[in-house]
C-alpha positions as CSV (number, residue, x, y, z in Angstrom):
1,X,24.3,0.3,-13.4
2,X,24.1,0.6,-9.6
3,X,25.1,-1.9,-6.5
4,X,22.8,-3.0,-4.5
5,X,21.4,-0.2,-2.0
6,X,22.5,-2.0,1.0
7,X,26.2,-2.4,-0.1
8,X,26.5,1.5,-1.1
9,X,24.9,2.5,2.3
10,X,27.5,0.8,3.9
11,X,30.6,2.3,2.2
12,X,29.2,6.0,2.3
13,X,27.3,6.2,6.3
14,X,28.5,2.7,7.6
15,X,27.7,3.9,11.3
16,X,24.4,5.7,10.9
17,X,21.5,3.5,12.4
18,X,19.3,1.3,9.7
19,X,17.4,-0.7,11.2
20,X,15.4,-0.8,14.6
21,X,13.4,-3.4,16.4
22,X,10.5,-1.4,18.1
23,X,9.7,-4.2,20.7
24,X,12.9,-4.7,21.9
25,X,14.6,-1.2,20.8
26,X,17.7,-3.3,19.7
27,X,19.5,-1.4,16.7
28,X,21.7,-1.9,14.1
29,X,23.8,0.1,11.8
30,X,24.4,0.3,8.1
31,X,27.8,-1.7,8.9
32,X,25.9,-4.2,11.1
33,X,22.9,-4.9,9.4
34,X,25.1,-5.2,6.5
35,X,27.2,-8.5,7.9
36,X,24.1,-10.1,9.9
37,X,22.1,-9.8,5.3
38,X,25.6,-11.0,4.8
39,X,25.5,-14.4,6.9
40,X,22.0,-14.5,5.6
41,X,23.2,-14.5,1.7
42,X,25.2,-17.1,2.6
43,X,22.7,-19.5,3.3
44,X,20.6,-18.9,0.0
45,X,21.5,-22.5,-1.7
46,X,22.8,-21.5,-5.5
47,X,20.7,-18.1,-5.6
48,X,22.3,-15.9,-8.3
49,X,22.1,-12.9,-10.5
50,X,18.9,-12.7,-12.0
51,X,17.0,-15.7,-10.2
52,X,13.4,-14.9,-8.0
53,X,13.1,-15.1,-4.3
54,X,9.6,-15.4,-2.8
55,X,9.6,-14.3,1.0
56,X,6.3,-15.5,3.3
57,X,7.0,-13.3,5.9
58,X,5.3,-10.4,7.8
59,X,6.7,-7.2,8.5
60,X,9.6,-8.6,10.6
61,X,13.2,-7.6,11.1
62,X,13.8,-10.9,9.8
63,X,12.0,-9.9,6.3
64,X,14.4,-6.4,6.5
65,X,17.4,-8.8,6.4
66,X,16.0,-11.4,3.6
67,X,14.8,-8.3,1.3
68,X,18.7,-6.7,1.4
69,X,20.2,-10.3,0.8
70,X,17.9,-11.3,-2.0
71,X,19.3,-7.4,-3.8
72,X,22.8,-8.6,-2.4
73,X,23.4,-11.2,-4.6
74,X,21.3,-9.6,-7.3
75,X,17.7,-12.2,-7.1
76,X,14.2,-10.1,-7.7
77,X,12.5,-9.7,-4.3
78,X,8.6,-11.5,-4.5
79,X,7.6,-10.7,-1.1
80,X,4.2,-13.2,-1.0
81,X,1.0,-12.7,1.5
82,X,1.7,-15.4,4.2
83,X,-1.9,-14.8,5.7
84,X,-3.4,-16.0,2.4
85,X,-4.7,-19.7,2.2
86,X,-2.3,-22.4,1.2
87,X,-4.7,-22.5,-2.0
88,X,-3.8,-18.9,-2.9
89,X,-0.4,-19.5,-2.4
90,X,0.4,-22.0,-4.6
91,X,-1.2,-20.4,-7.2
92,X,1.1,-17.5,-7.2
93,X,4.0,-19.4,-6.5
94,X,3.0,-21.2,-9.8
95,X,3.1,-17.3,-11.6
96,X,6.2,-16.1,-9.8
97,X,8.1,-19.3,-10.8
98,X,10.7,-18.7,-7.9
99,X,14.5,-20.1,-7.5
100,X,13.3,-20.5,-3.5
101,X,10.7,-19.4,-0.7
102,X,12.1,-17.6,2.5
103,X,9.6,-18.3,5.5
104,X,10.2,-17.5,9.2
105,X,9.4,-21.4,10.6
106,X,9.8,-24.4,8.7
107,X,6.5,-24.8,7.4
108,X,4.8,-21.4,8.0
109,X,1.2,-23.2,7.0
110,X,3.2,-24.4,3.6
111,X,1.8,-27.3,2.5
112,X,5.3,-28.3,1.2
113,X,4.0,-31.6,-0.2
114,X,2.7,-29.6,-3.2
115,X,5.8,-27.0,-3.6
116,X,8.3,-28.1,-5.6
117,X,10.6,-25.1,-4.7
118,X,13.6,-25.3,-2.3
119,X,12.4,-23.8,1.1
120,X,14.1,-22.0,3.2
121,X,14.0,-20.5,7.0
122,X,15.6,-17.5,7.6
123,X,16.6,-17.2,11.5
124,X,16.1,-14.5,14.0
125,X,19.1,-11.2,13.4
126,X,19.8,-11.9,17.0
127,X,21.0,-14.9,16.6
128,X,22.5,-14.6,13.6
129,X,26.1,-15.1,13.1
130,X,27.7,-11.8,11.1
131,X,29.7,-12.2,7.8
132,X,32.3,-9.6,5.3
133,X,29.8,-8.5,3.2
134,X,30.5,-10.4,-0.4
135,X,31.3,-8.7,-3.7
136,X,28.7,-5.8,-4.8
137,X,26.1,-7.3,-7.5
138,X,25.7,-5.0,-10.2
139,X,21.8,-4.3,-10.9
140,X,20.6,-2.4,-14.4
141,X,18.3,0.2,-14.5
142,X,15.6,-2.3,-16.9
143,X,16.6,-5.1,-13.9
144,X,13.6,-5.8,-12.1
145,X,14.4,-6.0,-8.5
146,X,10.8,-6.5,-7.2
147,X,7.6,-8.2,-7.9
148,X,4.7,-7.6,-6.3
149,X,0.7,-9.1,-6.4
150,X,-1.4,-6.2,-6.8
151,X,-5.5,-6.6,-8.1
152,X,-4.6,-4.8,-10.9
153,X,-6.7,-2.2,-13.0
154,X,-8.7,-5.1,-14.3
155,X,-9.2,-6.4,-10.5
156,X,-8.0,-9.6,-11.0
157,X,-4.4,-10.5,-9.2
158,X,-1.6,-9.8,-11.3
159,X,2.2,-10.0,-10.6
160,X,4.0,-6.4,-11.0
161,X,7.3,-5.9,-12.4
162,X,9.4,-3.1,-10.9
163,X,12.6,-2.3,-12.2
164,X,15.9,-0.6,-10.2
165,X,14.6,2.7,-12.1
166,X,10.8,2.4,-11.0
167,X,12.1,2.0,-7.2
168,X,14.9,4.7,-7.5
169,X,12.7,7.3,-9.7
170,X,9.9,6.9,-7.0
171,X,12.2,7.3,-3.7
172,X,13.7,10.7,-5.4
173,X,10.1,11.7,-5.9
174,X,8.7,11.0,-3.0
175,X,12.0,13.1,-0.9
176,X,11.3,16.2,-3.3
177,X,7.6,16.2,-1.8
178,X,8.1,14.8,1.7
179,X,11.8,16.0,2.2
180,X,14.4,13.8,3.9
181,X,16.7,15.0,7.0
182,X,19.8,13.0,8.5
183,X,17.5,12.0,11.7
184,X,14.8,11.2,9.9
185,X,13.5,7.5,11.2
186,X,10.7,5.9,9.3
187,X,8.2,3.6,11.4
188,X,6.9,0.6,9.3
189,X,3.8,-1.2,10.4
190,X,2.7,-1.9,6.7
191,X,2.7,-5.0,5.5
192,X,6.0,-6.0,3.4
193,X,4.0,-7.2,0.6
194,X,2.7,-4.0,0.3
195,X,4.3,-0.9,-1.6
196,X,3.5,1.1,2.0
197,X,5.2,-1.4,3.4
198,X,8.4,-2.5,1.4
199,X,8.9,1.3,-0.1
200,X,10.2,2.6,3.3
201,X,12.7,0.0,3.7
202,X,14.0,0.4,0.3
203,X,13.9,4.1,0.2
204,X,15.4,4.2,3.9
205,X,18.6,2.7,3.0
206,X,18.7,5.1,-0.3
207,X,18.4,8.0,2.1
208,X,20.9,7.0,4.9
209,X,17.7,7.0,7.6
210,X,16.8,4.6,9.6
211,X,13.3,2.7,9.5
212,X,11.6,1.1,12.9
213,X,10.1,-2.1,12.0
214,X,6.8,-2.4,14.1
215,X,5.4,-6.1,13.4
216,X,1.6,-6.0,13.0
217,X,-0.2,-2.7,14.3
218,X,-0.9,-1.8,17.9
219,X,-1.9,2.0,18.4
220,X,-1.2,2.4,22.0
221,X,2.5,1.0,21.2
222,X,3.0,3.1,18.4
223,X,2.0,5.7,20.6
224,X,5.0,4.7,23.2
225,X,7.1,4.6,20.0
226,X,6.5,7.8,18.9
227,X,6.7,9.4,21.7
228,X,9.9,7.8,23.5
229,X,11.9,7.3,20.5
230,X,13.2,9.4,17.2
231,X,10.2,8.4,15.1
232,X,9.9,11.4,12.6
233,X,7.4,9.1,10.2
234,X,5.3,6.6,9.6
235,X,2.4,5.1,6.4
236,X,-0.8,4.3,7.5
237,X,-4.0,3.6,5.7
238,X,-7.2,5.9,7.2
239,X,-8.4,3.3,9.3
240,X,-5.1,3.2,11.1
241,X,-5.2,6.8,11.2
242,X,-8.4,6.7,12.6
243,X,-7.9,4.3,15.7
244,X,-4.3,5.9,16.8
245,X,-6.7,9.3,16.8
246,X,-9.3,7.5,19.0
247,X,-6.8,5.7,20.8
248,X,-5.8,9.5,21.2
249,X,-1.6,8.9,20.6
250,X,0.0,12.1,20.1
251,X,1.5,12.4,16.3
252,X,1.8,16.2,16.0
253,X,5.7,15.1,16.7
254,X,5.8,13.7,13.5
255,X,7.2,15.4,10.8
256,X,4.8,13.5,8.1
257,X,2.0,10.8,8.1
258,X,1.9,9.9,4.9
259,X,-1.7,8.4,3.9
260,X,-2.9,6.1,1.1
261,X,-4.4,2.7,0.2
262,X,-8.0,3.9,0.8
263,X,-10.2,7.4,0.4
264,X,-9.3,9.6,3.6
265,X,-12.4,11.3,4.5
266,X,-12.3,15.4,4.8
267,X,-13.5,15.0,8.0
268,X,-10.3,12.8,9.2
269,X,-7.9,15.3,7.8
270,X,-9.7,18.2,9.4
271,X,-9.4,16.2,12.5
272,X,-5.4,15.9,11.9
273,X,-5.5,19.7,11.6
274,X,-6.9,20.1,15.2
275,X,-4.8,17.6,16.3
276,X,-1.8,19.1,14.9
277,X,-0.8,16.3,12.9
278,X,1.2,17.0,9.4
279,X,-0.8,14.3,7.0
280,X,0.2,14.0,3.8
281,X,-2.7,12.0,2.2
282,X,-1.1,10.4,-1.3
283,X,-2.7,8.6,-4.4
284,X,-0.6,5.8,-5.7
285,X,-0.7,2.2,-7.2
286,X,2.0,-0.8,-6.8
287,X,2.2,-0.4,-11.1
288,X,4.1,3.0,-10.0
289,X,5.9,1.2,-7.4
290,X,4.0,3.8,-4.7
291,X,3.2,7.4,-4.6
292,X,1.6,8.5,-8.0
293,X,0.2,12.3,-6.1
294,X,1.0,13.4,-2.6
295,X,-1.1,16.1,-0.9
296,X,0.8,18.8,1.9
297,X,-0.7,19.0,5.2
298,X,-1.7,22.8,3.5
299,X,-3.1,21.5,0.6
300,X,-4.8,18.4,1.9
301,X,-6.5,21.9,4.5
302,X,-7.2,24.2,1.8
303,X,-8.4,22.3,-0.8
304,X,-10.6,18.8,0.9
305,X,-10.6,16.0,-0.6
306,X,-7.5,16.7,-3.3
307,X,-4.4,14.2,-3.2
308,X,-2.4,16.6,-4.6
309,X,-0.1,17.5,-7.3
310,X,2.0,14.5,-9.1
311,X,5.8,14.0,-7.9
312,X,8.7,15.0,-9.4
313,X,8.9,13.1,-12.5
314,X,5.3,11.8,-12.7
315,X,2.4,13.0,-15.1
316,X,-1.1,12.5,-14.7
317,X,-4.0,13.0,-17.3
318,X,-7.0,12.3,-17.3
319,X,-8.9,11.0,-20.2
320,X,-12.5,10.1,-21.7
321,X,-13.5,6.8,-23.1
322,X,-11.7,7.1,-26.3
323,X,-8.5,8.3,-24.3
324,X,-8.8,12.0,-25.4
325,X,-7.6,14.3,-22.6
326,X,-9.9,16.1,-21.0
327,X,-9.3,20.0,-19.8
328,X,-9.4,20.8,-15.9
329,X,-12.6,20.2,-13.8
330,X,-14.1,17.4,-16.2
331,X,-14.3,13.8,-14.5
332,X,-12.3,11.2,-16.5
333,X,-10.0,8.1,-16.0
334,X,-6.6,9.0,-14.5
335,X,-3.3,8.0,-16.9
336,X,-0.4,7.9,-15.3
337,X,3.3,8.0,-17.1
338,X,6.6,8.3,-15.8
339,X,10.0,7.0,-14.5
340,X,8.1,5.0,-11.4
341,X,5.3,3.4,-14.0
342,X,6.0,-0.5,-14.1
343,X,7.1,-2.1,-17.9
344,X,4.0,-4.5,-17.4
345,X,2.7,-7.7,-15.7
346,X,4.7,-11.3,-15.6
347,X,0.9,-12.9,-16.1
348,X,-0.2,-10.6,-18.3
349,X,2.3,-9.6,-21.0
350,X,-0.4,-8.7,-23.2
351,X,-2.1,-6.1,-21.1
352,X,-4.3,-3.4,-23.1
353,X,-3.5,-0.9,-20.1
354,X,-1.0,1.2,-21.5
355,X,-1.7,4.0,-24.2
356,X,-0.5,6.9,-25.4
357,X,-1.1,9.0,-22.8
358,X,0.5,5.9,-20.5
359,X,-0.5,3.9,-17.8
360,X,-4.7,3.3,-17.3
361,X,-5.3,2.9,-13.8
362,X,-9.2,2.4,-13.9
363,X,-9.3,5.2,-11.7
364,X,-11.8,8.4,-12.1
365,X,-11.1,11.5,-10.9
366,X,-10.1,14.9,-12.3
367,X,-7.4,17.8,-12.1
368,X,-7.8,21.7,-11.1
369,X,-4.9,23.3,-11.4
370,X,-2.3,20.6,-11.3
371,X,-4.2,18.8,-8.1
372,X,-6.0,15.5,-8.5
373,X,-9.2,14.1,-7.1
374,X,-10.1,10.8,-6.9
375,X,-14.0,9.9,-7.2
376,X,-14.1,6.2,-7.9
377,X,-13.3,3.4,-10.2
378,X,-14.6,3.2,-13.7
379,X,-15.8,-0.5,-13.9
380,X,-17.6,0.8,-9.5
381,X,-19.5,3.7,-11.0
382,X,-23.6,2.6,-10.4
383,X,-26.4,3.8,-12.5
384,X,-29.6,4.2,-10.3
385,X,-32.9,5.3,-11.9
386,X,-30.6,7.2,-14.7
387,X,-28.2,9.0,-12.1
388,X,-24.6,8.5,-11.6
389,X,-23.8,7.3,-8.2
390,X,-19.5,7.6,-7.5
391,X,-19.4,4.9,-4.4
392,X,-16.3,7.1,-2.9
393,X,-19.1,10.1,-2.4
394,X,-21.1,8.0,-0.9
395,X,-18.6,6.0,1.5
396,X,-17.2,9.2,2.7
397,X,-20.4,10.4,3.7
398,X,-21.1,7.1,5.7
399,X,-17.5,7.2,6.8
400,X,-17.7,11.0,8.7
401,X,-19.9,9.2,11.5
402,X,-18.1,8.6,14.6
403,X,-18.8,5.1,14.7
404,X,-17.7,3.8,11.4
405,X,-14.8,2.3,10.6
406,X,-14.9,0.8,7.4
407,X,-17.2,1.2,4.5
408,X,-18.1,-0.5,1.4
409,X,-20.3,1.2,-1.3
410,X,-21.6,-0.9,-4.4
411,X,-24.5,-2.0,-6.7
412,X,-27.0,-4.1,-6.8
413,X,-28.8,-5.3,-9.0
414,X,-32.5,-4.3,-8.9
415,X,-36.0,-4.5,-11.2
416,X,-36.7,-0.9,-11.3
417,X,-34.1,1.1,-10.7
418,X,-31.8,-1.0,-12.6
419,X,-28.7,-0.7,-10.0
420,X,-29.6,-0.1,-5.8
421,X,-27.0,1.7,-3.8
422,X,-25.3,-0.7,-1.0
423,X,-23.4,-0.2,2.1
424,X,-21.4,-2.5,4.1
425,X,-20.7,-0.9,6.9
426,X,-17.9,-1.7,9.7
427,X,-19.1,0.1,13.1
428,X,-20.3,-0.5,16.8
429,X,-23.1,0.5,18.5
430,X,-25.5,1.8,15.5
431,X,-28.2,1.2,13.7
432,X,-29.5,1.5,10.5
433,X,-31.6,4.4,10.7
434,X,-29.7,6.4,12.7
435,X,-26.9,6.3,9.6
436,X,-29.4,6.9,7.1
437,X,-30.4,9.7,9.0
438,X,-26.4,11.1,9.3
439,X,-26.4,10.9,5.9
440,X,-29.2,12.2,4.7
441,X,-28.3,15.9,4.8
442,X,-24.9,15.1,3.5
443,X,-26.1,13.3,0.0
444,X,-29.0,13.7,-2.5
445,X,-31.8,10.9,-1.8
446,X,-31.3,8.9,-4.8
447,X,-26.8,8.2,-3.3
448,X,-28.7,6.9,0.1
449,X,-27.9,3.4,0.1
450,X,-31.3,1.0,-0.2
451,X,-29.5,-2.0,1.4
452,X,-27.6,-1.8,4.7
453,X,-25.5,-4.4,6.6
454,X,-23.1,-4.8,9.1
455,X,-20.0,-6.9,9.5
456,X,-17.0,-7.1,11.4
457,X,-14.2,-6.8,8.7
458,X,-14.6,-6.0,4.9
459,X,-13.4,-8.9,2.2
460,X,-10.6,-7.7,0.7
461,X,-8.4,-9.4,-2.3
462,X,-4.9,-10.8,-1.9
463,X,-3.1,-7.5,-2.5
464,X,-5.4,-6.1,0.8
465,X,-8.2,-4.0,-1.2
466,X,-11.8,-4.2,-0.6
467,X,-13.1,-7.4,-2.3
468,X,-16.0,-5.4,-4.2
469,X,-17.5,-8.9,-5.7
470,X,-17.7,-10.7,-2.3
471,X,-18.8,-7.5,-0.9
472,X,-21.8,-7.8,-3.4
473,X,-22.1,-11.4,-2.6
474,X,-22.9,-10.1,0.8
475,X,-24.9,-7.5,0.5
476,X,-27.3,-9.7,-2.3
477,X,-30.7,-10.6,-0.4
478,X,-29.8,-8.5,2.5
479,X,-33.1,-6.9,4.3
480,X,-31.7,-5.6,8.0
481,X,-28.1,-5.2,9.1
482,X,-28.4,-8.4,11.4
483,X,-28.3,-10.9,7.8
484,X,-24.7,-10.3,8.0
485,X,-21.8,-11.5,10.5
């Protein structure tokens, strides 16, 4: 049994600094953020050991002070997609079964006349009144403290259970790769309903650092942040990496970027070599409540294209289809076991996904000497004219031009060849051709895709992955790049 992470913070480095507000640069410490979640807990009507708290809210400082009153008083954290339609949410309102909803306006495009659960709004820290922080809440290590929608290894939306050991397990793994100092202060632009996002603030307050909350994501800001304030850290996903390189905001400061949530090209991380910039590009799922492999800047240098070696803690194997290991080199689905690997799904108790060898992500990839690579998903492999075609290879390839920022890679459906390589492509200011013409030297002519478009943002699902089904939808019928918008 533990308290709360908030509470213990508090007794142990009560004037450290917790929490900062990077557009105002108004800060708190442990003691102080501890008495503004302490007015807040007060205003959760009847909320108790053991009941659910959904929170619609971005990454806010208002979400860092709902988060460590919902652990307060011992309720499971649901932090819920507020972007999603009103559709969307009350469908997973209807899974999580909440005691309440935390929203930052009164509505927050709820249609309350079809929610049933008591609604709350949770006011701004500054002008929150400050409480004695109540009696510590004893939480178990089985106790599951968050919840979070991910797509699953079966791609449809599934509600993750993640218990005080999951969380604890993966913050001590993550410090033994990425190392922790005193100063350290972590800048969150993630969202919170994202691992990226919530693991910082949980893991910060474990630590005794500090974590910057940065509401939605502005490179040249960041930029200011990073290099006028104590910023030592900060997630991003590669297409974030990408535009604060372009956007040319110096990060060679930092003492780690860590990157996941999408394939980071070797070309990007040979650019963060030139530029100086200590990335740490990471492999992980929310089932493992965050980093499953993490890569050193060294490695991620030496050997392209790896994620690295598991954390402390963490084993990975990787398996054939009858869930046989398979020795180093050979290509396989990765299993993941360990103290950070979820007990299962609230809407899916029945789940086939874990075996002997533990927890099937529905990833392929393989292992050379202890590192992993990651070359696609099982059910995303496509079979053209009798060849193998991993979609990763092929969006990496697509990705290394300039002007792309976003890929997706899929299948079609076609008379002879049985599947058709298909790219959606994110970019400005290229054509067709002129991409199939980058790429050509960099894959074998039956990986080229058939079918090109171009769009301004990829689909993605509600946990913020690429939607590969509507990106098919898309891509169906498609004869020149214009068909799409």
């Amino acid at each position: 049994m533990i308290t709360d992470p908030l509470t213990e913070r508090r007794r142990v480095t009560p004037d450290r600094t917790a929490l900062v507000d990077d557009e105002t640069g108004t800060a708190w410490t442990y003691n102080k953020l501890s008495r503004s979640v302490a007015a807040v807990s007060t205003t959760l009507p009847d909320i108790a050991t053991g009941d659910r708290v959904a929170l619609l809210l971005e990454t806010s400082r208002p979400a860092v002070l709902a988060i460590h009153a919902c652990l307060g008083v011992g309720a499971t954290v649901i932090p819920l997609n507020p972007t999603l339609g009103s559709d969307t949410i009350i469908e997973q309102l209807a899974i999580a079964n909440p005691q309440l909803v935390i929203t930052a306006s009164e509505s927050d495009g709820l249609p309350t006349d079809r929610v049933e659960t008591r609604i709350l709004q949770i006011d701004d820290p500054e002008t929150q009144t400050t409480s004695e922080p109540t009696s510590p809440v004893a939480w178990g290590m089985s106790d599951p403290m968050v919840q979070l929608f991910t797509s699953g290894t079966t791609g449809e939306p599934k509600l993750v259970r993640l218990t005080t050991e999951n969380l604890l397990a993966s913050a001590i793994g993550s410090a033994f790769r990425l190392g922790v100092t005193p100063a350290d202060d972590w800048l969150v632009c993630l969202p919170i309903y994202h691992m990226g996002g919530l693991a910082p603030i949980i893991r910060s307050t474990l630590y005794g650092t500090s974590v910057t909350i940065h509401e939605g994501f502005d490179p040249d800001a960041i930029g200011e942040s990073v290099a006028n304030r104590s910023i030592t850290g900060i997630s991003v996903v590669p297409t974030q990496l990408h535009r604060l390189i372009e956007a040319e905001v110096a990060l060679d400061s930092l003492r780690f970027v860590l990157l996941g949530g999408a394939p980071a090209s070797p070309a990007l991380i040979a650019r963060c070599e030139d530029r100086g910039i200590s990335v740490y590009p990471t492999y992980g799922l929310t089932e493992t409540a965050s980093q499953v492999t993490t890569a050193t800047p060294e490695e991620a240098t030496r050997f392209p294209g790896t994620v690295g070696r598991p954390l402390l803690g963490t084993t990975v194997t990787i398996v054939d289809g009858d869930g046989q290991p398979r020795p180093d080199g050979d290509e396989g689905e990765i299993v993941v076991s360990g103290p950070t690997v979820t007990p299962g799904y609230v809407n899916d108790p029945d789940t086939d996904v874990f075996g002997e060898q533990g927890l099937h992500t529905g990833d392929i990839g393989y292992l050379e000497d202890g590192r992993l690579w990651i070359t696609g998903r099982a059910s995303d492999v496509i079979l053209t004219g009798g060849e193998q075609v991993f979609p990763r290879e092929v969006g990496d390839a697509i990705r290394d031009h300039p002007a792309v920022d976003a890929v997706a890679v899929v299948g079609l459906d076609d008379p002879d060849w049985g599947e058709r390589v298909a790219a959606l492509v994110v970019a400005g200011g290229v054509s067709e051709a002129s991409l199939e013409s980058f790429v050509r030297d960099r894959l074998a002519g039956f990986k080229i895709p058939k079918t090109w478009a171009f769009t301004d943002r990829l689909p993605r699902t509600v946990s913020g992955t690429v939607d590969r089904a509507a990106v098919r939808d898309l891509l169906r019928g498609v004869n020149n790049p214009d068909d799409v918008a």
